[in-house]
C-alpha positions, 0 to 999 in steps of 0.5 A: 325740291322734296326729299324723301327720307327712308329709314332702315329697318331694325335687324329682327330678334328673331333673325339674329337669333336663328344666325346664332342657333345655325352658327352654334349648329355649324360648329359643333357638326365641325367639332363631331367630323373632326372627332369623327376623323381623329377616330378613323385615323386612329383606328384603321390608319396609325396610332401614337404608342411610347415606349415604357421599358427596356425590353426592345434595346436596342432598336426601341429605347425608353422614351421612344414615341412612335406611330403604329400602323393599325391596318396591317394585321385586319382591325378588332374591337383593339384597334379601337382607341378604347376599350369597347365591349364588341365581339371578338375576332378581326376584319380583314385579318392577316397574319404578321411576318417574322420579325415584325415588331407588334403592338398588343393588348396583354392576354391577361391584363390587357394593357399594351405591350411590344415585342418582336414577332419570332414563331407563327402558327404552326411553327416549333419553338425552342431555345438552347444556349440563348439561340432560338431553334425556328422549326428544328433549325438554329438561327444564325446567330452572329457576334458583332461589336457592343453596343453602347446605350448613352445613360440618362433620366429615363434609361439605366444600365441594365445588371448585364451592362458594364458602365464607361464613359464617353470621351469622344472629343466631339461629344460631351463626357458622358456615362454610357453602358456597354452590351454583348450584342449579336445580330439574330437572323430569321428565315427569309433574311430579316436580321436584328440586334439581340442584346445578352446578359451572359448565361441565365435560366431563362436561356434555354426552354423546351420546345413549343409549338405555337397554337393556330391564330397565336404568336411567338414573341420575344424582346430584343434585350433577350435577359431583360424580357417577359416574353413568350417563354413565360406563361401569361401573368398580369403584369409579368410574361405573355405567353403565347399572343392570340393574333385578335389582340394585334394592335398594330405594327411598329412603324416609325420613331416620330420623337425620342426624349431622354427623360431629362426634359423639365416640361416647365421649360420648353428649351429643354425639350431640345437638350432632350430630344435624341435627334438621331432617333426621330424619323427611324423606320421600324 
């Protein structure tokens, strides 16, 4: 009985070459719609910002990371990641709310900064005595007990604090510094935590009013703030915002470290992270 043999034929070079161009082709369309989608997200959904100084104690600390939500306030060329020369101006703009704790570009030097929405268009601002006078009226202004911000790497005791120690007998003894603070009120209820320093200079300006598309902002840690009392300066005060510069809106504390973390060692993270912060919504 014959058998027949039949021999398999050599993969072709050129075949395996074209499967390598299309595999290559194939990953790097991944790698431009997952850099296409990063972008997105980050510019009209919600974008990583850290928290760099102490002007928003005490609702936002030094080491604070959290998520800003970019599609509140309509989006602009400062939506974007980075910085791209395109026309000024917002798509779908609306104005924020008072209270709101916004993120934006710095009028003059344009890095990011954050602080608390207090004065809209339109509205009269003054301050006598470290109260905010809102359109004639004096906000409620109600003294509650101090608080007490645990010392660490990345967060001091401002020269309004008084240091102490903290005894509790469920918690490691530790330097914490203790603030005067009272609850502000703005109209429509929206009520937060002001730190004060005791009297300064800086506790009274004449009334302003806040020009069409811009804002009256101020920091929480009111003596500790370079805010809208202050004429707009790199690096120093802001001014009154221009709403185009709208960043985002602060929306949650997604991690909160101390400062004491040695990168080298991934177990300090934990010993630095503030659990009771992570998760907070702003």
């Amino acid at each position: 009985m014959d058998v027949k043999t039949q021999s398999l034929a050599a993969p072709h070079p050129a075949a395996d070459g074209a499967r390598a161009r299309d595999s290559w082709a194939g990953f790097f369309w991944f790698l431009i719609k997952l850099v296409l989608a990063v972008l997105v997200f980050r510019t009209v959904v919600f974008s990583p910002f850290s928290i760099p100084s102490e002007s928003m104690l005490p609702r936002l600390m030094n080491g604070d990371f959290l998520l800003a939500a970019k599609w509140p306030y309509g989006l602009s060329r400062h939506s974007l990641p980075f910085d791209v020369s395109l026309p000024e101006g917002r798509i779908l703009a609306r104005s924020p709310e008072r209270g709101d704790i916004v993120i934006f570009k710095h009028p003059v030097g344009g890095q990011e900064y954050i602080k608390r929405v207090i004065g809209l268009p339109g509205d009269k601002v003054a301050m006598i005595g470290g109260t905010v006078i809102l359109n004639g009226v004096q906000l409620r202004r109600d003294a509650v007990d101090d608080t007490v911000i645990p010392q660490s790497a990345n967060t001091g005791c401002g020269w309004g604090g008084v240091v102490s120690h903290n005894t509790l007998s469920d918690a490691p003894t530790a330097e914490t510094c203790r603030y005067t603070a009272f609850r502000e009120t703005l109209p429509g209820g929206k009520s937060f935590i002001t730190l004060d320093f005791g009297p300064t200079p800086y506790d009274g300006f004449a009334e302003q009013t806040v020009p069409e598309g811009h804002l009256f902002v101020m920091g929480d840690n009111r003596d500790n703030s370079r805010d809208s009392r202050f004429a707009a300066m790199a690096g120093d005060g802001v001014g009154m915002v221009p709403q185009d510069l709208l960043v985002g809106r602060a929306a949650i504390i997604v991690w909160s470290t101390d400062g004491s973390a040695d990168w080298g060692d991934p177990f300090s993270w934990f010993d630095a992270a503030r659990w009771d912060r992570i998760g907070n919504l702003l």
